[in-house]
N, CA, C and O of each residue as an XYZ file, in Angstrom:
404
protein
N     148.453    158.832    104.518
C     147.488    157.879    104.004
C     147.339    156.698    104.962
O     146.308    156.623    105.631
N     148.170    155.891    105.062
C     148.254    154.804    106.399
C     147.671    155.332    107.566
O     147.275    154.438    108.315
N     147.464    156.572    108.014
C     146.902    157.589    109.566
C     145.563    157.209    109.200
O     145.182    156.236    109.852
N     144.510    157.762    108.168
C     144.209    157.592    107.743
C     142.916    156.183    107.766
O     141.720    156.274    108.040
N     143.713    154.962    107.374
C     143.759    153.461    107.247
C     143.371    153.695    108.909
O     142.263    153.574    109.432
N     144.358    153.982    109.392
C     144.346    153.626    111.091
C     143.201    153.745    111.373
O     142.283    153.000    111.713
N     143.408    155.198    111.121
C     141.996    156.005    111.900
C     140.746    155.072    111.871
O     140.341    154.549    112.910
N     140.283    154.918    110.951
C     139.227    154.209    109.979
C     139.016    152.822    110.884
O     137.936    152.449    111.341
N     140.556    152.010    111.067
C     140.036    150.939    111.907
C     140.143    151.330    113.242
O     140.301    150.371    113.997
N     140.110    152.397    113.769
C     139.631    152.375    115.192
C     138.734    153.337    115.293
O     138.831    153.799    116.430
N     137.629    154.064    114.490
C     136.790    154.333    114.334
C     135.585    153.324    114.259
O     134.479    153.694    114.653
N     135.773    152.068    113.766
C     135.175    150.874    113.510
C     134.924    149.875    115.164
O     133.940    149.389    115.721
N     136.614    149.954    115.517
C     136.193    149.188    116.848
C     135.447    150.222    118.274
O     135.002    149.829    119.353
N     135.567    151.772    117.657
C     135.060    152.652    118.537
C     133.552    152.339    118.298
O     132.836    152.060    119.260
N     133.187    152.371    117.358
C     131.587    152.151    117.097
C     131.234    150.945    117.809
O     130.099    150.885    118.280
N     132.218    149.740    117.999
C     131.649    148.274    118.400
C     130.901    148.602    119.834
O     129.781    148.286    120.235
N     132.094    149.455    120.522
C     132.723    149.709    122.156
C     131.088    150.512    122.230
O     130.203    150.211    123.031
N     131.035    151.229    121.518
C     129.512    152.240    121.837
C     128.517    151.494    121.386
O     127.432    151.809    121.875
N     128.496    150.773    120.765
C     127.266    149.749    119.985
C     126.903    149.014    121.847
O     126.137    149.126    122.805
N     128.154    148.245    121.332
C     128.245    146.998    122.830
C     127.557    145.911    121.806
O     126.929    145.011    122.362
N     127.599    145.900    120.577
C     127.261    144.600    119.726
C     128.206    144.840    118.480
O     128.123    145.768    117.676
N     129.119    143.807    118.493
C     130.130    143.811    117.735
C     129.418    143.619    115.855
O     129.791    144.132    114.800
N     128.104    142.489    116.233
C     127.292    142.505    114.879
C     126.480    143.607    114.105
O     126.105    143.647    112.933
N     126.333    144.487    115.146
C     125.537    145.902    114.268
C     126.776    146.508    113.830
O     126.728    146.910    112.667
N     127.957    146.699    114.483
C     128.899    147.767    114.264
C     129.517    146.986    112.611
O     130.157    147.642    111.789
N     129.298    146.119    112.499
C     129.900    145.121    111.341
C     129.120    145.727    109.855
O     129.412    146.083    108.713
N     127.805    145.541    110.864
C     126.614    145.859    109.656
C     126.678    147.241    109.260
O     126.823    147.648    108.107
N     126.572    147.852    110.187
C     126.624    149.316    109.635
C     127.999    149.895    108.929
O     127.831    150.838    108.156
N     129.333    149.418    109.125
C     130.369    150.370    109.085
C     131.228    148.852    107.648
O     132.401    148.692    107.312
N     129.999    148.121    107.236
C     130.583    147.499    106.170
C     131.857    146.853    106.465
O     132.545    146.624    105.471
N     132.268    146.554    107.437
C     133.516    145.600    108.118
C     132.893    143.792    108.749
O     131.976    143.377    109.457
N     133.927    143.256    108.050
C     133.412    141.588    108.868
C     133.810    141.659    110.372
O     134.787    142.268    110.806
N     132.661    140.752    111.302
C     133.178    140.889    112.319
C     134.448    140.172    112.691
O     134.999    140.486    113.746
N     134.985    139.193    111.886
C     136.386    138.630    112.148
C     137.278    139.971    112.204
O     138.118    140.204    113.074
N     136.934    140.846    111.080
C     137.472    141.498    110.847
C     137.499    142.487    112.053
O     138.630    142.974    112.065
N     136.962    142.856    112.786
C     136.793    143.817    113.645
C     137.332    143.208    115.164
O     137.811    143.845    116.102
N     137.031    141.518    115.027
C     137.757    140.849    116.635
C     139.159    141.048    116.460
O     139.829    141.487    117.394
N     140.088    140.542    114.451
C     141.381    140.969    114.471
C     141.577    142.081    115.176
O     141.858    141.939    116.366
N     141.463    143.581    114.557
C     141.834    144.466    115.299
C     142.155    144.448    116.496
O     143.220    144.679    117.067
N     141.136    144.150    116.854
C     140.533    144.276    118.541
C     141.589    143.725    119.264
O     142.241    144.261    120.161
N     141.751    142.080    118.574
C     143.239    141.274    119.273
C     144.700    142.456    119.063
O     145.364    142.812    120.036
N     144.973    142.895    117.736
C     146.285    143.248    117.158
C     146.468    144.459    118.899
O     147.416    144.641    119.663
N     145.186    144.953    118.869
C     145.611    146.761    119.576
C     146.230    145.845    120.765
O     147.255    146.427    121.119
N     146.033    144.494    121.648
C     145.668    144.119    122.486
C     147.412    143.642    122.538
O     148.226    144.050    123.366
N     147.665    142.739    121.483
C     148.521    142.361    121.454
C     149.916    143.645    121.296
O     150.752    143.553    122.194
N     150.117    144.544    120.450
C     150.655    145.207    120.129
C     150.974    146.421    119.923
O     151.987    147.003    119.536
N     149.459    146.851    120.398
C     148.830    148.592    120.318
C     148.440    148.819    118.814
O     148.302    148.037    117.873
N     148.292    150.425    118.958
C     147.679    151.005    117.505
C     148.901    150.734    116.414
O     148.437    150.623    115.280
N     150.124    150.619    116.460
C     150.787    150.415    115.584
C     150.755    149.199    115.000
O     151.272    149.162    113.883
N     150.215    147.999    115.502
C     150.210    146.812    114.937
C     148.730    146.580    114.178
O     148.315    145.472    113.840
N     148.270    147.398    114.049
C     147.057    147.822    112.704
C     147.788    148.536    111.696
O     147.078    148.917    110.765
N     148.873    148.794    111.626
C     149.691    149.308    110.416
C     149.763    148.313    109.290
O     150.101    147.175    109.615
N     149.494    148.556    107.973
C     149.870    147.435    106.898
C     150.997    146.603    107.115
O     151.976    147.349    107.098
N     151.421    145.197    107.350
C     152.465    144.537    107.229
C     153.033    144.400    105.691
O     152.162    144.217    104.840
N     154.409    144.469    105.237
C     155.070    144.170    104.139
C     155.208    142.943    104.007
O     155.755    142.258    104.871
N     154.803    142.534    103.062
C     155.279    141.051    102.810
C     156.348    141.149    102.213
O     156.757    142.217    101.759
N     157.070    139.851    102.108
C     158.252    139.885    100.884
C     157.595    139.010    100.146
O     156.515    138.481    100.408
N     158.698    138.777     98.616
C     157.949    138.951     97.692
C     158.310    137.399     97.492
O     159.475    137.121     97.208
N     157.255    136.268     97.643
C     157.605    135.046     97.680
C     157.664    134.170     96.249
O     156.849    134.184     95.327
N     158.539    133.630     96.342
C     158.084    132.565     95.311
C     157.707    131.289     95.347
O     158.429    130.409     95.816
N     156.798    131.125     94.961
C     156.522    129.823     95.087
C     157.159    128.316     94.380
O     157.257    128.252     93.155
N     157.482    127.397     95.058
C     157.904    126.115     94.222
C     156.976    125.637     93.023
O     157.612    125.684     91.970
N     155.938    125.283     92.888
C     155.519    125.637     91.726
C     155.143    127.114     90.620
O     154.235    127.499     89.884
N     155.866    127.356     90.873
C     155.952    129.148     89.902
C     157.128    128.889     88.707
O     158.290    128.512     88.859
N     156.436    129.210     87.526
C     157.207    129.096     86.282
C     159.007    130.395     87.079
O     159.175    131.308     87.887
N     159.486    129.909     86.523
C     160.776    130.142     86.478
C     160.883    131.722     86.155
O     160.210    132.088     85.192
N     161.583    132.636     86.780
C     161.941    134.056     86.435
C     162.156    134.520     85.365
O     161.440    135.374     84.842
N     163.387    133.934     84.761
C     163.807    133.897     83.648
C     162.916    133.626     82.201
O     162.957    134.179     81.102
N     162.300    132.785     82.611
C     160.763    131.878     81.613
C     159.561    133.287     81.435
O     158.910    133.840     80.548
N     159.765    133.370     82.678
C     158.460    134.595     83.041
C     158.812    135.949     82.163
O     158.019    136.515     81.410
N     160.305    136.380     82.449
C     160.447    137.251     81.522
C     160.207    137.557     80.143
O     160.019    138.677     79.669
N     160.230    136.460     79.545
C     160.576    135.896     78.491
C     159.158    135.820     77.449
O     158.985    136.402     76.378
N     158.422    135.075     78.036
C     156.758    135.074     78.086
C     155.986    136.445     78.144
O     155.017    136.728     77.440
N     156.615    137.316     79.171
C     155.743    138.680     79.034
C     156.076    139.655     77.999
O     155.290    140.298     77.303
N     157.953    139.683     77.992
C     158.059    140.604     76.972
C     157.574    139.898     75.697
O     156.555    140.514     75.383
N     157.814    138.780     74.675
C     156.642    138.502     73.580
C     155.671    138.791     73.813
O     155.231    139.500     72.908
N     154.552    138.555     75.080
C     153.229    138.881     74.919
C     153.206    140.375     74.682
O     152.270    140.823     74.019
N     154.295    141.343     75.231
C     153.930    143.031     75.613
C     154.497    143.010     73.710
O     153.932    143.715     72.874
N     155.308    142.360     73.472
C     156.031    143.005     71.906
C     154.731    142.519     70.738
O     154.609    143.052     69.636
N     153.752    141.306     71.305
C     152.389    140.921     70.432
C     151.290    141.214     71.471
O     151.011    140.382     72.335
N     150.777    142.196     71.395
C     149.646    142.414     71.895
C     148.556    141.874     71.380
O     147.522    141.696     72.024
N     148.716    141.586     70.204
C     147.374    141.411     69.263
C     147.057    139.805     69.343
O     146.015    139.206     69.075
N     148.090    139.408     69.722
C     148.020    137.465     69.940
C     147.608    137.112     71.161
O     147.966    137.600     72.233
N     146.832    136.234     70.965
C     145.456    135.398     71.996
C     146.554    134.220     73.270
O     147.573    133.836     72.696
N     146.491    133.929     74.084
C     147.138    132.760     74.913
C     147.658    132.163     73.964
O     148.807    132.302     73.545
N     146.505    131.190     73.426
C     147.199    130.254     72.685
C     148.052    130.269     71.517
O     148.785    129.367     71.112
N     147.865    131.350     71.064
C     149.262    131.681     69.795
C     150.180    132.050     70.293
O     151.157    132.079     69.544
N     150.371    132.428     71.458
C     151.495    132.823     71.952
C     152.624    131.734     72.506
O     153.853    131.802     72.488
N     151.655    130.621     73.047
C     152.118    129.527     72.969
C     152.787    129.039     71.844
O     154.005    128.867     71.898
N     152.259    128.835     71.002
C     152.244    128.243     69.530
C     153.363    128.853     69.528
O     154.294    128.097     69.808
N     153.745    130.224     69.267
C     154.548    130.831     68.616
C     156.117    130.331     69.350
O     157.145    130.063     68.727
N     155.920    130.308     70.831
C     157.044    130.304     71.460
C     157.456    128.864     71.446
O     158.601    128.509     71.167
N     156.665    128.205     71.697
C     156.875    126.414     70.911
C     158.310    126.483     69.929
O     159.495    126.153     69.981
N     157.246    127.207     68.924
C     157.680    127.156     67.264
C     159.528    127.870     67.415
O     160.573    127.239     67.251
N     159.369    129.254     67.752
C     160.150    129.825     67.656
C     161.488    130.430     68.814
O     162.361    131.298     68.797
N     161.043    129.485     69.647
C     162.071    129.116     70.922
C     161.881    128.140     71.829
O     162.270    128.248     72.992
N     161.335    127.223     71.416
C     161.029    126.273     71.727
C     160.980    125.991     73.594
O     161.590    125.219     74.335
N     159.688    127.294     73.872
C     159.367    127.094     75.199
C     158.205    126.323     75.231
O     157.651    126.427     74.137
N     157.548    125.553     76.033
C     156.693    125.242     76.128
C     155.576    125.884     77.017
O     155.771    125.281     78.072
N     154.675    126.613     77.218
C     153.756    127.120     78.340
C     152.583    126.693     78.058
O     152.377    126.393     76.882
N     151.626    126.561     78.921
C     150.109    126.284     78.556
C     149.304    127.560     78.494
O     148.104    127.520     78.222
């Protein structure tokens, strides 16, 4: 599947190379041309392997409700499906006294 992905973006910068106008090859093959100069840099910088998907890790952010909070919040919402945001609030207020908006 990723071969694939590849293929696809150097099929895209192959069309530019035969165009010789990076803006038709954009237009036709439904790609931005930022999108098509990235490539263009990555092969340059790194070859065909650095058009491979990068992994991110999985960040958290300093403002991000708390793990623990988060858990906590989804399983009530998954155990009340039938309750709206705001009752769910309400409820967890009431009955464990979390606060969420």
């Amino acid at each position: 599947m990723e071969d694939i992905e590849i293929q696809k973006k150097l099929d895209v910068l192959a069309l530019a190379d035969k165009l010789g106008n990076v803006s038709e090859a954009a237009m036709l093959s439904g790609v931005s041309r930022d999108t098509i100069y990235r490539h263009r840099r990555l092969i340059k910088e790194g070859g065909i392997d650095a058009l491979r998907r990068q992994e991110t890790p999985d960040l958290r952010y300093k403002n991000r409700t708390e793990e623990e909070l988060e858990k906590v919040v989804i399983d009530f919402s998954l155990k009340n499906p039938h309750l709206g945001q705001a009752q769910i609030s309400r409820q967890l207020k009431a009955k464990m006294d979390i606060e969420i908006s």
